[in-house]
C-alpha positions, 0 to 999 in steps of 0.5 A: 208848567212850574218848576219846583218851590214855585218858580216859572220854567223856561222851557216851553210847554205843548201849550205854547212858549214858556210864561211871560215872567221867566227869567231871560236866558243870556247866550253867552252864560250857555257858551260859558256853561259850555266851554266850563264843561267841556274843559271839566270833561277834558280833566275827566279824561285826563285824570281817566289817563293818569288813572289808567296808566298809574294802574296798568303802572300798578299791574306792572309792579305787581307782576313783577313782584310775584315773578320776583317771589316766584324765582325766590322761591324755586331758588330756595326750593333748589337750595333746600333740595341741595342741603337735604342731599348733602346733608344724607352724603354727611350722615352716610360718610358718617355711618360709613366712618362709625362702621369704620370706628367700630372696627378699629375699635375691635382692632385695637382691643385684639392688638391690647389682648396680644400685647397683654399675651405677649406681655405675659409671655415675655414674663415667662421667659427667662431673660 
């Protein structure tokens, strides 16, 4: 059996052991492949646990974000609520104080009236 571009393989074939120009293999090129890869997996994880504690750090933040937003916007649901009640206490004291206005108003025009009346009565009596 040959493997690609023509070059023999080293691994044996149901015929029999692999051809007799492979290239020897070194065993302590396999423990070093070995050892290289275990090492890589042991960053794989590693960089795996950082990825995994940056996100659930990540979650953390986001969740604390939106109860942040969540309690700004009740606060400011509750203010809004609280301006628009008092500003109908304003326009009622207000409506209340026109009304109140109005009648001073007339009060004061009867007062003119009288002292006008009694003006003109004063002019008519001898002194």
């Amino acid at each position: 059996m040959h493997a690609i571009g023509g070059l023999p393989s080293v691994v044996a074939t149901s015929r029999g052991p692999a051809a007799h120009n492979t290239v020897p293999i070194d065993p302590s090129l396999l423990d070093d492949i070995e050892k290289h890869s275990q090492d890589i997996a042991k960053d794989v994880l590693g960089m795996l646990d950082k990825l995994t504690d940056k996100m659930g750090d990540m979650s953390r933040y986001t969740h604390q974000s939106v109860s942040v937003m969540n309690d700004a916007t009740a606060s400011l649901s509750s203010t809004v609520d609280q301006c628009v009640s008092n500003m109908v206490e304003l326009i009622t004291a207000v409506e209340s104080l026109n009304e109140d206005m109005n009648t001073a108003e007339i009060l004061a025009n009867q007062i003119k009236a009288i002292h006008g009346s009694l003006g003109e009565l004063e002019a008519a009596v001898p002194k």
